[in-house]
GUVOLO-734689 format. One record per residue (C-alpha): residue number from 0; x, y, z. Coordinates in nm, 2 decimals, always signed. Example, Ala and Ser with C-alpha at 12.3 -4.5 7.8 and 13.67 -1.06 7.14 Angstrom:
2
NODE/0/+1.23/-0.45/+0.78
NODE/1/+1.37/-0.11/+0.71
END
This chain:
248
NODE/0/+0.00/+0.00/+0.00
NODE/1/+0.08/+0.35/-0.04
NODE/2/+0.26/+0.52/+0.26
NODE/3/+0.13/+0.80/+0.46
NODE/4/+0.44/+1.06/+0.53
NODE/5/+0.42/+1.32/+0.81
NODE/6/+0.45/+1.65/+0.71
NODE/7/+0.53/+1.83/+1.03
NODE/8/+0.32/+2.02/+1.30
NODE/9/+0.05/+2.24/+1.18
NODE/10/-0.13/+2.49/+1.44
NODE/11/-0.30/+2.27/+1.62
NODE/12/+0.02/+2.05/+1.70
NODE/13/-0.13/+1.78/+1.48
NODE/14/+0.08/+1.59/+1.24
NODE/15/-0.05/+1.65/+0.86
NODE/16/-0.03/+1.34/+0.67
NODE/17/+0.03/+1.31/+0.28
NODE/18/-0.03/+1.06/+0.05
NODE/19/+0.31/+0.89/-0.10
NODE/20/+0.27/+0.72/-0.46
NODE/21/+0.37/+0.37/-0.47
NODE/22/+0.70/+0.28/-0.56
NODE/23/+0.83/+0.65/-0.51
NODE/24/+1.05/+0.78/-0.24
NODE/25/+0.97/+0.76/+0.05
NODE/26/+0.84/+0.40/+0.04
NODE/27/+1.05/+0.07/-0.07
NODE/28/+1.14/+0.10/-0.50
NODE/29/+1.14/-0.25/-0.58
NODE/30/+1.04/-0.38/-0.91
NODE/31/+0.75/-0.24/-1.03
NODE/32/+0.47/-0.47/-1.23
NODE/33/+0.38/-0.41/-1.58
NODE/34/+0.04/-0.46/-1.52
NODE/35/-0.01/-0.18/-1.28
NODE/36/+0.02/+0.03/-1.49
NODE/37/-0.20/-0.12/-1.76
NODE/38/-0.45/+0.20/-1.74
NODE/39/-0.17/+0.45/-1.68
NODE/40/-0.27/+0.58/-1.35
NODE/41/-0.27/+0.18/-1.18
NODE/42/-0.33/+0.15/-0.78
NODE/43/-0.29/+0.52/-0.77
NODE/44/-0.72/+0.64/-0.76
NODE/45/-0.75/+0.38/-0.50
NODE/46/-0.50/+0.49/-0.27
NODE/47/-0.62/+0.87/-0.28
NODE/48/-0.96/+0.78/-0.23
NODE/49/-0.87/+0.56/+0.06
NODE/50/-0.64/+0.81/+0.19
NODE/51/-0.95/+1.07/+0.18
NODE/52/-1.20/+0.81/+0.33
NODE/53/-0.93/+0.70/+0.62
NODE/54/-0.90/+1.12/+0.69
NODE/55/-1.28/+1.20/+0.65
NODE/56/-1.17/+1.46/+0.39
NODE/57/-1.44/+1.45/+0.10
NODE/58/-1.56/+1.61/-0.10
NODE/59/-1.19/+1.78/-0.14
NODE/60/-1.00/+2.02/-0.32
NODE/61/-0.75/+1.84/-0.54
NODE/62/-0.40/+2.04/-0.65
NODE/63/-0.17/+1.85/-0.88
NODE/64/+0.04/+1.88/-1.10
NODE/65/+0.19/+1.74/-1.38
NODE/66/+0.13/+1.36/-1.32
NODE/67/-0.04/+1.47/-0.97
NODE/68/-0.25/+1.68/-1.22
NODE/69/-0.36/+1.37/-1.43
NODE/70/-0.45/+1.18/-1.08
NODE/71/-0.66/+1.44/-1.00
NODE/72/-0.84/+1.42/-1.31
NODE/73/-0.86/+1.03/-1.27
NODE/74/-1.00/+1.09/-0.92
NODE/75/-1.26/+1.31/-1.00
NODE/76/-1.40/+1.14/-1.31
NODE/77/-1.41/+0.82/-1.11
NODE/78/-1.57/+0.96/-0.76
NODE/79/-1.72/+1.32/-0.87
NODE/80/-1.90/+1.33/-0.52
NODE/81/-1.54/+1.34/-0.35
NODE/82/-1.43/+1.61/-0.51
NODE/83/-1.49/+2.00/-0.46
NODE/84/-1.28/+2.12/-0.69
NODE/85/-0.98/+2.09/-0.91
NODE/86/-0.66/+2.28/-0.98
NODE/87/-0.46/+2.11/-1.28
NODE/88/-0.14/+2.22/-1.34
NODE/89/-0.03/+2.09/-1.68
NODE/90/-0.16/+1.76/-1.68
NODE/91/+0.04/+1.54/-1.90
NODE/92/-0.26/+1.47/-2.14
NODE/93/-0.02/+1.47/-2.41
NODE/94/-0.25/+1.28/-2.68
NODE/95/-0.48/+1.54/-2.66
NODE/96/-0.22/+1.77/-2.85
NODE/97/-0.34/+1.58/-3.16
NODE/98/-0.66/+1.72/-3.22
NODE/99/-0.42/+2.05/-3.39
NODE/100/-0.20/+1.96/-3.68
NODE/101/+0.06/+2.21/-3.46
NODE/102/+0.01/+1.99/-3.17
NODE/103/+0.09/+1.63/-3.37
NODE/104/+0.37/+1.78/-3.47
NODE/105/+0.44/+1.89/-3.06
NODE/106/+0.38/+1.52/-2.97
NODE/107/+0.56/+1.34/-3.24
NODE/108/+0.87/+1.56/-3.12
NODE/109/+0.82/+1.45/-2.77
NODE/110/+0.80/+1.05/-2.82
NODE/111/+1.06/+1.02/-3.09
NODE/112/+1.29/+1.30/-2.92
NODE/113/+1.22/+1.19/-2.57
NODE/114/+1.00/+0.94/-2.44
NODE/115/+1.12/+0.60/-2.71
NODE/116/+1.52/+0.73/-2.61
NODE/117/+1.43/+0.72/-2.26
NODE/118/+1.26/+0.38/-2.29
NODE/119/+1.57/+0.24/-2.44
NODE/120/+1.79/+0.41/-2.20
NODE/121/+1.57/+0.23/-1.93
NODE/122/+1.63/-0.11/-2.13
NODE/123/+2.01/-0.06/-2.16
NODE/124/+2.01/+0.02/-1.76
NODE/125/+2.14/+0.36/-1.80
NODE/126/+1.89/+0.51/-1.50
NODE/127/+2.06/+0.85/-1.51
NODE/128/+2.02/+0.88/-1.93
NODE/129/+1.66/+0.81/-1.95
NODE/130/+1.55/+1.08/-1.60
NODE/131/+1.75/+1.29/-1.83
NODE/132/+1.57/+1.24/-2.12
NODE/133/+1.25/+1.26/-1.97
NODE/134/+1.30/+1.60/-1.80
NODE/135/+1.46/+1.78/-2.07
NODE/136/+1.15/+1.66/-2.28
NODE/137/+0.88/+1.72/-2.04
NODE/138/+1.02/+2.10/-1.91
NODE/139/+1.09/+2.13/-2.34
NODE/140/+1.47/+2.20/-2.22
NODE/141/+1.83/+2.11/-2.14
NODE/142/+1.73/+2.16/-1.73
NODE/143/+1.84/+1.82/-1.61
NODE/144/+2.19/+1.82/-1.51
NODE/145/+2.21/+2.15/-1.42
NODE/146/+1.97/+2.05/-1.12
NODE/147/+2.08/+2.06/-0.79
NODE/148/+2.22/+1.72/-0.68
NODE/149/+1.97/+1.65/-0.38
NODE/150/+1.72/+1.69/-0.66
NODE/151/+1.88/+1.48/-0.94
NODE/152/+1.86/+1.17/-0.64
NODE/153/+1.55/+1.23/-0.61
NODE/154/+1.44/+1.16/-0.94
NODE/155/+1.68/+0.88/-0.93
NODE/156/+1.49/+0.73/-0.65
NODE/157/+1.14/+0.75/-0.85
NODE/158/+1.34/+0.55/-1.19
NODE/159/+1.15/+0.25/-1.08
NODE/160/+0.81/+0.39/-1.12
NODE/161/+0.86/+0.57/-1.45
NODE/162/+1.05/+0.30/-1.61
NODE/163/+0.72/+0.07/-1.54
NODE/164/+0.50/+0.39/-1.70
NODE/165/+0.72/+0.40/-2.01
NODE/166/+0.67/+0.01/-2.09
NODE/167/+0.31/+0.06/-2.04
NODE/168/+0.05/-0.05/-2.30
NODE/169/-0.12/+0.31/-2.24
NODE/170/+0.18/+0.52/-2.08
NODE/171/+0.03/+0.78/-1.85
NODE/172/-0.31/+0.68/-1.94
NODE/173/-0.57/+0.82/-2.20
NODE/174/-0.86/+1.02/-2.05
NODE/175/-1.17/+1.02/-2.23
NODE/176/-1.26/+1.40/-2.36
NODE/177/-1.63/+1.35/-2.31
NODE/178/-1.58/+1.22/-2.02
NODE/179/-1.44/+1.51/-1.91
NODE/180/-1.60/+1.76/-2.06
NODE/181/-1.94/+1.61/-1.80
NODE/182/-1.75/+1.73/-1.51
NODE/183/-1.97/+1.93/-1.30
NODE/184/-1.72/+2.12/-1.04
NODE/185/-1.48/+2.38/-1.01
NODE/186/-1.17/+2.38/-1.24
NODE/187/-0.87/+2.56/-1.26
NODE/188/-0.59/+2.56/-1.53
NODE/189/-0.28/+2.63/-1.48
NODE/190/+0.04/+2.65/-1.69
NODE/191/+0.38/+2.86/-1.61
NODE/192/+0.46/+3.10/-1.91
NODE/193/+0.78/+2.94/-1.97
NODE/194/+0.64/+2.56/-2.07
NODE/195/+0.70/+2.40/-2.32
NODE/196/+0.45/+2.45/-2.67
NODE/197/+0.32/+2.07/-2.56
NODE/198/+0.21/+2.15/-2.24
NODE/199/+0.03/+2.46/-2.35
NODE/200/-0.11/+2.28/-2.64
NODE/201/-0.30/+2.10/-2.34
NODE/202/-0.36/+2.31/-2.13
NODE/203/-0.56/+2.45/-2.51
NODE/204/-0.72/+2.10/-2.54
NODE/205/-0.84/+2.09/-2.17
NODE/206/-0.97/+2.45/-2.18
NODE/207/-1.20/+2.36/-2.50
NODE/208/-1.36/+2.05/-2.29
NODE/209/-1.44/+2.28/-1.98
NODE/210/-1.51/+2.67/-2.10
NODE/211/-1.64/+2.74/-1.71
NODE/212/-1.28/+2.66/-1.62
NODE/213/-1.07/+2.96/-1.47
NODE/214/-0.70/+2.97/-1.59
NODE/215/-0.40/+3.05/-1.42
NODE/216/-0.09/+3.17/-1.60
NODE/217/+0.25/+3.15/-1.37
NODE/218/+0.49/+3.43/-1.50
NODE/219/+0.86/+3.26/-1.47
NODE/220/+0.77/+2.92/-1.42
NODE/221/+0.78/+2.67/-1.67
NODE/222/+0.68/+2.30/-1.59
NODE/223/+0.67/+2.31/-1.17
NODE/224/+0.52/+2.63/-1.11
NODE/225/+0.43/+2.51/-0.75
NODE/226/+0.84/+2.46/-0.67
NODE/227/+1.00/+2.72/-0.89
NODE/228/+0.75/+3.02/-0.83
NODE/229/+0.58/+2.88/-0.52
NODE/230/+0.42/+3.26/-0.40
NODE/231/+0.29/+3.34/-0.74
NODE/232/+0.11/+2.92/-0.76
NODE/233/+0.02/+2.97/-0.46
NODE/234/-0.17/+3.29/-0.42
NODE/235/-0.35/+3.19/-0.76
NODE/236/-0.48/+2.82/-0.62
NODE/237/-0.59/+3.07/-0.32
NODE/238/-0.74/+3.29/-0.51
NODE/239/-0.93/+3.05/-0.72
NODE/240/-1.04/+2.84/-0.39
NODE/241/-1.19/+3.18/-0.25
NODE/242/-1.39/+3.20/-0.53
NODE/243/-1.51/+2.84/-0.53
NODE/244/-1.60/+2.83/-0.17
NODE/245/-1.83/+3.16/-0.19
NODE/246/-1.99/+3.01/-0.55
NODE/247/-2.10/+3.15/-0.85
END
């Protein structure tokens, strides 16, 4: 099962526990199964929604991002009634870049340039190569090893887990558009101004499914707005809960 990591002290002196994905640092990186990953988000739902059930914390506001962004999603399409709202920051919907002759373009780019090297980097053994692969396609950018070291492990740590996404029959899953054009709650998009054209091509493709949704732009951030402009992320996830709350 997924762990559940302490956080530190909040106010009240009460621990704040988080949700840790499977096979990602903290927890035990063995080898991960194929098959969990068979609809590109696996175990993942489950563990969220038993993680809200175990805290009594439903209907909730989701924030993610990036993958976190696409379990969000996953959990709201799923169990609707436990979620309040959503804030998706550049979901990695990258099939959905198709529906533009531009965006084809942006996603053949992106699997022959990054995610089929990586794969085979993976299959050679070379861990380092293919998390360096991956980023510098993802942030659309030579950002990798010019990271700081403690964060370079920690991608290192989590090769186990993306290794098993890349050899998935559906890596990263495929989420129904009319599916998700039915959702019936608050949604907020957000992308940092410096992503790459893929991302924002989603971003796009999302917007088109849900015109009610708010969106967010994060001025000097590319692909982890919540870590490299934290203040700015966070005062517009704030802003956009406010709003939620109150109601239309």
């Amino acid at each position: 099962a997924a762990r559940i990591a302490g956080t530190g002290q909040g106010e009240t002196g009460h621990r704040r526990p988080r949700n840790s994905r499977r096979h990602n640092h903290p927890n035990r990186n063995g080898e991960v199964r194929r098959a969990r990953f068979a609809d590109g988000v696996g175990d993942d739902v489950d563990d969220l929604l038993a993680l809200q059930s175990t805290l009594y914390a439903a209907p909730a506001h989701l924030v993610g991002a990036s993958y976190g962004a696409l379990l969000a999603l996953a959990v709201a399409l799923r169990a609707p009634a436990q979620v309040a709202s959503l804030i998706l920051a550049e979901p990695p919907l990258h099939r959905w870049a198709c529906a533009t002759e531009g965006g084809r373009r942006l996603y053949g780019a992106f699997i022959d340039g990054a995610w089929r090297p990586a794969a085979e980097a993976f299959g050679l053994g070379q861990q380092r190569r293919a998390m360096q692969l991956l980023t510098d396609g993802i942030w659309g950018q030579a950002l990798f090893d010019t990271l700081p070291p403690q964060r370079i492990a920690h991608a290192l740590r989590n090769a186990a887990a993306m290794k098993a996404q890349l050899q998935a029959p559906l890596p990263l899953g495929d989420v129904s558009r009319r599916a998700v054009a039915q959702l019936a709650l608050p949604v907020l998009l957000v992308n940092g101004s410096l992503c790459s054209a893929l991302h924002r091509c989603v971003v796009d493709e999302l917007a088109r499914e849900l015109p009610t949704a708010r969106r967010a732009v994060i001025e000097g951030a590319a692909h982890g707005a919540p870590f490299e402009q934290p203040r700015r992320f966070n005062e517009a996830v704030l802003a956009f809960l406010d709003g939620a709350e109150r109601g239309p």
